[in-house]
C-alpha positions as CSV (number, residue, x, y, z in Angstrom):
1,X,57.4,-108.7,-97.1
2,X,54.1,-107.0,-98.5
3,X,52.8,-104.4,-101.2
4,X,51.4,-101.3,-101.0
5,X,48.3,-100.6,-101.8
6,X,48.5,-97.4,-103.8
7,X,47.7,-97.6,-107.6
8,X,49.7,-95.5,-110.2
9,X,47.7,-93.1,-112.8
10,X,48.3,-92.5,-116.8
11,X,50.7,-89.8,-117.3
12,X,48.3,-88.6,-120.0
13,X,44.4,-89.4,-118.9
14,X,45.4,-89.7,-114.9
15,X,43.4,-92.7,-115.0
16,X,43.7,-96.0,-112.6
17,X,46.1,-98.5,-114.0
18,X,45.8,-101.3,-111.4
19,X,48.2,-103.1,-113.8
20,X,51.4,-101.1,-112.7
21,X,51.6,-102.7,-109.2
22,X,54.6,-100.9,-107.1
23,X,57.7,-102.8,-106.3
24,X,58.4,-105.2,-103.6
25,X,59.8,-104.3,-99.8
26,X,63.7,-103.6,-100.8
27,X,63.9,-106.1,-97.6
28,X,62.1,-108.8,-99.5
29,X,65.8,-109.9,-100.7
30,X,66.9,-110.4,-97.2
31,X,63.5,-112.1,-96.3
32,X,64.1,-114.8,-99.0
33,X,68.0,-115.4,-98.3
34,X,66.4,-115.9,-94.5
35,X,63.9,-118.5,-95.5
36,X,66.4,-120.3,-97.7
37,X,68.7,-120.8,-95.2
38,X,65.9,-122.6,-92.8
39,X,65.2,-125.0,-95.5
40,X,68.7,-125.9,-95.5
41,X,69.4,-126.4,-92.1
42,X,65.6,-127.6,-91.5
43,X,65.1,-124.9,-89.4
44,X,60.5,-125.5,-88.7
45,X,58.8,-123.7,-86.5
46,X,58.0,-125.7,-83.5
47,X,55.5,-124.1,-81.5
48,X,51.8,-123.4,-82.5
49,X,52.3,-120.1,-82.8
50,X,55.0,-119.5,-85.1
51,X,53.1,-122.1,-87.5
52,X,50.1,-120.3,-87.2
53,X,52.0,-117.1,-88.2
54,X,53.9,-118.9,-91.0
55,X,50.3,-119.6,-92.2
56,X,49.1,-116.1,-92.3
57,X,52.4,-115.6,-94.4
58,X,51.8,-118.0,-96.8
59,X,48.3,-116.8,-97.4
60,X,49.2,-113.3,-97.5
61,X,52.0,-114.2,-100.3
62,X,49.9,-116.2,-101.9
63,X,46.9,-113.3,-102.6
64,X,49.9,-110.8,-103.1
65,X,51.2,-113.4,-105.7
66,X,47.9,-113.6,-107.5
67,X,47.2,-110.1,-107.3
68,X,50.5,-109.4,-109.5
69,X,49.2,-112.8,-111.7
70,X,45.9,-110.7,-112.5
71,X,47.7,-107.6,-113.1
72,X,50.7,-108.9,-115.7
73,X,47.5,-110.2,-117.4
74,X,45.7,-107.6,-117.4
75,X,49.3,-105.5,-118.7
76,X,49.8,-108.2,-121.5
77,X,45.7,-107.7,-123.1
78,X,46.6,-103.9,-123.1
79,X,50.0,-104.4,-124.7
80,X,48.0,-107.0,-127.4
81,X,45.4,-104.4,-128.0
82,X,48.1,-101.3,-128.0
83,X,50.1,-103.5,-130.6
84,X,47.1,-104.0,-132.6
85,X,46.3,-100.3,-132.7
86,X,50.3,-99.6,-133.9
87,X,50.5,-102.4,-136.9
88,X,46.9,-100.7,-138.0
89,X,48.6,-97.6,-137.8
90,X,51.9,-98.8,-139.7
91,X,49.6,-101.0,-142.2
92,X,47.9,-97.6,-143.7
93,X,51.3,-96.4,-144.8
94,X,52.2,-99.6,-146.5
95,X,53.7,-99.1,-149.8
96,X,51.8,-101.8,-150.6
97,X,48.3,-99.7,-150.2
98,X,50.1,-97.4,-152.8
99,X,50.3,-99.7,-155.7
100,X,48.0,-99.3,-158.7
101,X,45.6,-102.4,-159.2
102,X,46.8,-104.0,-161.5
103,X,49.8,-104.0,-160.6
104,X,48.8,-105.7,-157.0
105,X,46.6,-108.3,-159.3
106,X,49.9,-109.2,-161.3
107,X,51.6,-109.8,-158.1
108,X,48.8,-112.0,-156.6
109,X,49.2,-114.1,-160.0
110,X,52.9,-114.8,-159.1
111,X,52.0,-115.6,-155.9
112,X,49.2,-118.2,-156.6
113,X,50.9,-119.3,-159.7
114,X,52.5,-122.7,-158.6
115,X,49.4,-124.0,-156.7
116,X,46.1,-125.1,-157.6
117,X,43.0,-124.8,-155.9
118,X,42.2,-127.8,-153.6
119,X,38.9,-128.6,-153.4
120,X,37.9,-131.6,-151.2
121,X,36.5,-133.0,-148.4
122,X,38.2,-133.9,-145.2
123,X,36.9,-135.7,-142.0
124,X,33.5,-135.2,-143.3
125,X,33.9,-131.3,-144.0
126,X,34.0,-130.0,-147.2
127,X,37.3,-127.0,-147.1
128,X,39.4,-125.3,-149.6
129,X,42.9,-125.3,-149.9
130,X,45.0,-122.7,-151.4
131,X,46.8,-119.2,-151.1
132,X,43.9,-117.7,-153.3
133,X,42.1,-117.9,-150.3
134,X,44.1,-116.4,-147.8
135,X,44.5,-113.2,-149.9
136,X,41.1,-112.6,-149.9
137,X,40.3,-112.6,-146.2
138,X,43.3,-109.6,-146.1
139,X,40.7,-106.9,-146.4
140,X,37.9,-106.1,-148.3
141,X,39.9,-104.1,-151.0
142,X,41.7,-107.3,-151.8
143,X,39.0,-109.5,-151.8
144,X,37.1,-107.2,-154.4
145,X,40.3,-107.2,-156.3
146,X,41.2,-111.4,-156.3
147,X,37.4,-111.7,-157.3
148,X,37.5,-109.2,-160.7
149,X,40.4,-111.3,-161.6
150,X,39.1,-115.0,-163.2
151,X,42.6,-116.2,-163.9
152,X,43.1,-116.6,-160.3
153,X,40.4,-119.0,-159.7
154,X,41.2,-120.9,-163.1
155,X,43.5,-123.8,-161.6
156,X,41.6,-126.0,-160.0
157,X,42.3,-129.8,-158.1
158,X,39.2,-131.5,-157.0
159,X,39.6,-134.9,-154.9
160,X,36.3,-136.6,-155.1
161,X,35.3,-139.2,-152.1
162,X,32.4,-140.7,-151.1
163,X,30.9,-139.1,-147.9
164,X,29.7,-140.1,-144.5
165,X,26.9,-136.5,-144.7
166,X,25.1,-135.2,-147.1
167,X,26.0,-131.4,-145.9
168,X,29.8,-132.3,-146.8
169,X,28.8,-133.2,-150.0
170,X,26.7,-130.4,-150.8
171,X,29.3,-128.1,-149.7
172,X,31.2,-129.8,-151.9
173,X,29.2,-129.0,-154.8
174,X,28.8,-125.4,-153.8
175,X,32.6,-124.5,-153.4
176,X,32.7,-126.3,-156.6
177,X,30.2,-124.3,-158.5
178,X,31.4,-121.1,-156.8
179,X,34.7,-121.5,-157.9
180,X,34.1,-122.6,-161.1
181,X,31.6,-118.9,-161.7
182,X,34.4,-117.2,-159.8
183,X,36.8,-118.2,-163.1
184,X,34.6,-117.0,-165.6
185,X,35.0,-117.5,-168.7
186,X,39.0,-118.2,-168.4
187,X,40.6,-121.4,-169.8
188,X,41.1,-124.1,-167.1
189,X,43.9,-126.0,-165.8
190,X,41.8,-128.8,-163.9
191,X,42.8,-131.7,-161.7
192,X,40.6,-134.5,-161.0
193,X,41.3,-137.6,-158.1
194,X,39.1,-139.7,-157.2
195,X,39.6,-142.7,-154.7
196,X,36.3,-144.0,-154.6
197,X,34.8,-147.5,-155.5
198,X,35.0,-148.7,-158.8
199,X,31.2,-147.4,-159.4
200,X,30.1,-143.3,-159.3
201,X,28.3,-142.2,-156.5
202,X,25.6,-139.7,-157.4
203,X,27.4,-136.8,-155.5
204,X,30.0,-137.8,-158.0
205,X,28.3,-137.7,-161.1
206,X,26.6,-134.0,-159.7
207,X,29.7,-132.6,-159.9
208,X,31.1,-134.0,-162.5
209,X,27.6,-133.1,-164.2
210,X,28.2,-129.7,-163.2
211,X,32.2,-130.1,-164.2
212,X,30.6,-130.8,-168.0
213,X,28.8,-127.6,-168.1
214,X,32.0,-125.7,-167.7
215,X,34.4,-127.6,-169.1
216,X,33.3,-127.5,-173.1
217,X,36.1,-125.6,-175.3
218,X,38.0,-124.4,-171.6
219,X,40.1,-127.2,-170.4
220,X,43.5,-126.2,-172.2
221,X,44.9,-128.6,-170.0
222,X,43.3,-131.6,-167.4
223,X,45.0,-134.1,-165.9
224,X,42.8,-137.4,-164.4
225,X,43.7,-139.9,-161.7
226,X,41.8,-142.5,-161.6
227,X,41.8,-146.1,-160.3
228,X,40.8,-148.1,-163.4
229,X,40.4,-147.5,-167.1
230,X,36.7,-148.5,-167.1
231,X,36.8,-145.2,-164.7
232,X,37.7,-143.3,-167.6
233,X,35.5,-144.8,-170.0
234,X,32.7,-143.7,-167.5
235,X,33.8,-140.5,-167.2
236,X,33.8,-140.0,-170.9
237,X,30.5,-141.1,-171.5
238,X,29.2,-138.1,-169.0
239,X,29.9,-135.8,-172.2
240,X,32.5,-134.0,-170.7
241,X,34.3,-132.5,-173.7
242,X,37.8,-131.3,-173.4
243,X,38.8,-129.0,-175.7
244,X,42.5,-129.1,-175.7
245,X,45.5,-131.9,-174.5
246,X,44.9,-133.8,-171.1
247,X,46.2,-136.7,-168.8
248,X,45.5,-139.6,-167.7
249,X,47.2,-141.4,-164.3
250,X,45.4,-144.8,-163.4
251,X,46.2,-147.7,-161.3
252,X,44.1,-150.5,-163.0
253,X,43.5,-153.4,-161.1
254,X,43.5,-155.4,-163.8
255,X,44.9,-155.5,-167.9
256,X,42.7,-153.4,-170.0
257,X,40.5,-156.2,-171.9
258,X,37.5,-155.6,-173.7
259,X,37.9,-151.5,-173.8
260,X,37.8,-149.4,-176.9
261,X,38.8,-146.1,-175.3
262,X,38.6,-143.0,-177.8
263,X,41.2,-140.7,-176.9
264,X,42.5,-138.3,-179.4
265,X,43.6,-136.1,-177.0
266,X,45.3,-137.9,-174.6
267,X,48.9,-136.6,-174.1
268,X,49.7,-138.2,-171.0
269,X,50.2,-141.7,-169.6
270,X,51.2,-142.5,-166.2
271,X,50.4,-146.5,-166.0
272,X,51.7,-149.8,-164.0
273,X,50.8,-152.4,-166.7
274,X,50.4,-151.8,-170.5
275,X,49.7,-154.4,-173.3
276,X,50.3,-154.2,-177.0
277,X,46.5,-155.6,-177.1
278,X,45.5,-152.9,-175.1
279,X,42.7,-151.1,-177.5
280,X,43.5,-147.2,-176.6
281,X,44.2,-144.7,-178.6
282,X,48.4,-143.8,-178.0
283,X,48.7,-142.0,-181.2
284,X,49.0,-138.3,-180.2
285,X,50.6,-139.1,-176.7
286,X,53.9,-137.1,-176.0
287,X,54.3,-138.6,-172.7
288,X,54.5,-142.2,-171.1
289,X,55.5,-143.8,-168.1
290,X,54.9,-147.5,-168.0
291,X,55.9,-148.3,-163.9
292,X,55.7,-151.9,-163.9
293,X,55.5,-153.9,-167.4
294,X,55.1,-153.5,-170.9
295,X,53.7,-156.3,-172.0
296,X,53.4,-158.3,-175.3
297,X,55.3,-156.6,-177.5
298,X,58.8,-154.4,-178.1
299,X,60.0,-151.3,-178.0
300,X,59.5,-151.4,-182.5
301,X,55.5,-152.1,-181.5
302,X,55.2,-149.4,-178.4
303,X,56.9,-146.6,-180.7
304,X,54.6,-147.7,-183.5
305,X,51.3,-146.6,-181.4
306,X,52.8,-143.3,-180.2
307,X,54.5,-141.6,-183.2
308,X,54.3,-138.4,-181.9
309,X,56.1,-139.4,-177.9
310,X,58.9,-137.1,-177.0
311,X,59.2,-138.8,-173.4
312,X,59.1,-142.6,-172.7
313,X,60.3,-143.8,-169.3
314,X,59.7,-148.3,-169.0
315,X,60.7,-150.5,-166.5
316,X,60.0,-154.2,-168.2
317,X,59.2,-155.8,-171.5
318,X,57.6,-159.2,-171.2
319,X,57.4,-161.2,-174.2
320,X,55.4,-164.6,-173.5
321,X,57.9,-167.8,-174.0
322,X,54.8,-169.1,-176.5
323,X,54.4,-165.8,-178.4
324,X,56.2,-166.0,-181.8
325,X,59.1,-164.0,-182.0
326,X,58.5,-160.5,-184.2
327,X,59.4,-160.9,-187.8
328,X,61.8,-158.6,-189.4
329,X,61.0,-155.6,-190.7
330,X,62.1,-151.3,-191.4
331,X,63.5,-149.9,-188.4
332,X,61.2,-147.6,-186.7
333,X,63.0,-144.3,-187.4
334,X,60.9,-141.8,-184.4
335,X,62.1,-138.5,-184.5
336,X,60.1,-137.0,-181.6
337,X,61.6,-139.1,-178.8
338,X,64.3,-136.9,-176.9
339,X,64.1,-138.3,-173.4
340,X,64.1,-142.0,-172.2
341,X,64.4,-143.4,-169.0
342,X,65.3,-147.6,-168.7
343,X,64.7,-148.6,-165.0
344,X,66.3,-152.6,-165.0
345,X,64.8,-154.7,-162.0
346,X,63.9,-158.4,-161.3
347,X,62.7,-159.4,-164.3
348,X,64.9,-159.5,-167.8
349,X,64.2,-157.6,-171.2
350,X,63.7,-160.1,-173.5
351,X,66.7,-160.0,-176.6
352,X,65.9,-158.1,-179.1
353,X,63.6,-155.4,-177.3
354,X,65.6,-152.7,-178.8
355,X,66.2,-154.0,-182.7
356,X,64.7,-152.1,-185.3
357,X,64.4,-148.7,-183.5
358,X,66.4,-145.5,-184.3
359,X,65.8,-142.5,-182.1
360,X,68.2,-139.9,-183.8
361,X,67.5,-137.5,-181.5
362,X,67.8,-138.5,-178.5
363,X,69.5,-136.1,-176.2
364,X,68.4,-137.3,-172.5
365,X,68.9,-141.1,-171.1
366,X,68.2,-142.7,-167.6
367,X,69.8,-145.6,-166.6
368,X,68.7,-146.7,-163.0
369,X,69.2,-150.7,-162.0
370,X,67.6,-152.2,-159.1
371,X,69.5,-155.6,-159.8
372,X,72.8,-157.2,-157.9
373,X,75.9,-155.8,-159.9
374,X,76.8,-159.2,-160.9
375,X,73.2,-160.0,-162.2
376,X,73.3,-156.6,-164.2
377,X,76.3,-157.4,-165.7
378,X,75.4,-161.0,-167.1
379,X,72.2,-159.3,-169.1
380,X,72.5,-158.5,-172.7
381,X,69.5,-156.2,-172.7
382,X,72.0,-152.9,-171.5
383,X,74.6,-153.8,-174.6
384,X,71.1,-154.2,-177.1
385,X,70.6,-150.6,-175.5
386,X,74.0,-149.4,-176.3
387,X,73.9,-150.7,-179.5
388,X,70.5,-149.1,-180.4
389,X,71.7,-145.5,-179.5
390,X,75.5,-146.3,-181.3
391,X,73.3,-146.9,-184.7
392,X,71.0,-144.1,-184.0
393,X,73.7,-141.8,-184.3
394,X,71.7,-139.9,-181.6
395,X,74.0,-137.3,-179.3
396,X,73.5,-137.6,-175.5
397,X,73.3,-133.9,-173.9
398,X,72.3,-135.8,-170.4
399,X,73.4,-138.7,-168.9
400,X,72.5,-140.0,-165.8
401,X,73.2,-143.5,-164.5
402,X,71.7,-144.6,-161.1
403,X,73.5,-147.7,-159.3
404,X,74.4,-148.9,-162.6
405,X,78.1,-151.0,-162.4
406,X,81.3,-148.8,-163.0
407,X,82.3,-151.8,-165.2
408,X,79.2,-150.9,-167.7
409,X,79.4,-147.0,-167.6
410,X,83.0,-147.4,-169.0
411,X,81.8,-149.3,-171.7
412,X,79.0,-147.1,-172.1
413,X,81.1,-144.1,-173.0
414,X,83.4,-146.3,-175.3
415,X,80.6,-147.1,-176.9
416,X,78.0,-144.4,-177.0
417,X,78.6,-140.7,-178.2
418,X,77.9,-137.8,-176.2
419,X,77.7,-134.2,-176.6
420,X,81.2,-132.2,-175.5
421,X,78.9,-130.4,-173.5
422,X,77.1,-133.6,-172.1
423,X,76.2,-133.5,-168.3
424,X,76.9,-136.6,-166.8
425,X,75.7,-137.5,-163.5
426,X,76.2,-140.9,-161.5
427,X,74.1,-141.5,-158.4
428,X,73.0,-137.6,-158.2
429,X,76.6,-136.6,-158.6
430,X,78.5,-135.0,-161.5
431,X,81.0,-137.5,-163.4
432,X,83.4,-136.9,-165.9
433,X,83.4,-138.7,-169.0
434,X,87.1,-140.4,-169.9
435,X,88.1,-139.0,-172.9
436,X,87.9,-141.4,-175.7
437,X,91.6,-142.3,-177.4
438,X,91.1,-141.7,-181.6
């Protein structure tokens, strides 16, 4: 079984193409059912001779074998490069090369709409993150193109860490800073979360010192995660002005004691713990979302600070066993709240949470219990709820009820009004509200 020698030539050039090898000896079929049937019947060669000439066999199969191994190679870098040389070809007849530029700006805004620009630093490199990016390593003409338009650089998420180098962290600042001139004069959307000790490093406070610089009368909206309220009270002080709404996400480690936190623009609330003590400003937050406790007070006092909250979700109310019990007094009548969420777990509201509230127009609720059927059942604090939204005179457009007792959600409905149009769901399925007898 062997090869021949001879090389075919291009058709076009009549050039050597060592990688069209000519086929195998026709007999090379007959050769292999031959050496398959020794193996079987363990058919060796037994003399010196015939091992030797095996040997040169092998060897000679074995170069052949590499030779072709070299040459599909060899074929597979030309096809690559001929491929390349084709999608070139078919990429200057893109419709997409046709498009005026604005046009192909407006579509880079839809695609880069839904995603920030991550800034942070990872395994002690500094990288960005984002499609903004990607687009402008296309070509040159869309590069030019992505960096004439500031909107596409005004969304920003920045992660601040401590560092192991000091290159990482002055990349850091320099992605920051080149971003940040790459959005111009734009309003921002900025993102800031930091996972750091308690105290600021100084690479922190550089860019959040360079952050300040940029951020006076753009930031129509910023949202902040941060471990600790004293966090924010830092970050204030480093006279970063914000000119329109923000946010705020913390995970104190401790009740806020001792704070007097200024924040008229505060919007939004994500929080474990919060007390009725608690010296922060509430009064022009829309959103809140107390995870763990509310502590102190009752749902009168919480709507009290936030007049203006359209969305309250609240997993506990603890009232202390020696705290005098809230006198009587007007009903809070709020008007803004139209979505609240109730999550029931381990511990019980305390009677009474929900007296002296009126939420007229409330349209969404979210029941979710994380408590034994049996133990749900025994609480009053669901039938104060009832009764809070029956006096409200409020009508439910959305309903949904998450592990809550069939038992209760009957009563609910007998008890509650809904919207004819109401969209029920129980346990992330539709449900279909009995129809109530006059």
């Amino acid at each position: 079984m062997s090869i021949s020698n001879t090389f075919r030539r291009c058709s076009s050039c009549q050039s050597e193409l060592d990688t069209f090898l000519p086929e195998l000896d026709p007999a090379h079929r007959d050769v292999y059912d031959d050496l398959c049937a020794k193996n079987r019947s363990n058919d060796i060669p037994n003399s010196e001779v015939e091992r030797a000439q095996l040997q040169s066999l092998i060897e000679r199969n074995s170069s052949d074998l590499q030779r072709y191994d070299d040459a599909i190679a060899r074929l597979q870098d030309q096809r690559n490069q001929l491929n390349k040389v084709l999608q070139s070809r078919k990429s200057l007849l893109s419709p997409i090369r046709k498009l005026p530029p604005d046009v192909l700006g407006e579509i880079f805004e839809l695609v880069t709409a839904d995603q920030f620009i991550g800034l942070e630093i990872h395994r002690s490199i500094a990288r960005g993150i984002g499609r903004v990016f990607v687009l402008t390593w296309t070509c040159s003409w869309w590069r030019e193109l992505i960096l004439s338009r500031p909107t596409l650089w005004s969304r920003i998420h920045l992660t601040l860490a401590r560092s192991t180098t000091t290159d990482a962290e002055s990349q850091f600042t320099n992605m920051t800073e080149e971003v940040l001139l790459r959005s111009g004069t734009t309003p921002l959307c900025l993102k800031l979360l930091r996972n750091g000790e308690p105290d600021f490093s100084n690479f922190e406070l550089s860019v959040l010192n360079t952050l300040a610089g940029h951020t006076i009368s753009r930031c129509k909206d910023f949202y902040i995660s941060l471990r600790s309220f004293p966090e924010l009270e830092k970050l204030l002080d480093l006279a970063i002005v914000i000119g329109e709404d923000y946010s705020l996400k913390t995970e104190p480690p401790r009740f806020l004691e001792h704070l007097s936190l200024n924040c008229p623009r505060l919007r939004n609330l994500w929080t474990p713990f919060l007390r009725s003590t608690d010296p922060i400003d509430l009064t022009n937050l829309t959103f809140l979302e107390i995870e763990v406790k509310y502590i102190g007070g009752y749902m009168r006092g919480l709507l009290e600070r936030c007049p203006l909250l359209q969305s309250l979700r609240v997993s506990s109310f603890h009232y202390p066993n020696d705290a005098a019990t809230p006198s009587p007094l007007a009903s809070v009548f709020h008007t803004h709240l139209t979505s609240l969420t109730v999550v029931y777990g381990d511990e019980q509201f305390p009677d009474g949470v929900w007296d002296y509230v009126q939420l007229p127009n409330l349209t969404f609720l979210l029941v979710h219990s994380n408590v034994p059927d049996a133990l749900f059942e025994t609480r009053n604090s669901f039938n104060e709820l009832k009764t809070m939204l029956k006096y409200s005179r409020c009508m439910l457009r959305n309903v949904d009820f998450l592990f809550v007792p069939d038992t209760a959600m009957s009563l609910f409905f007998q008890d509650v009004p809904v919207s004819p149009e109401c969209r029920v769901e129980v346990n992330g399925r539709p449900y279909q509200v009995p129809i109530q007898s006059s």
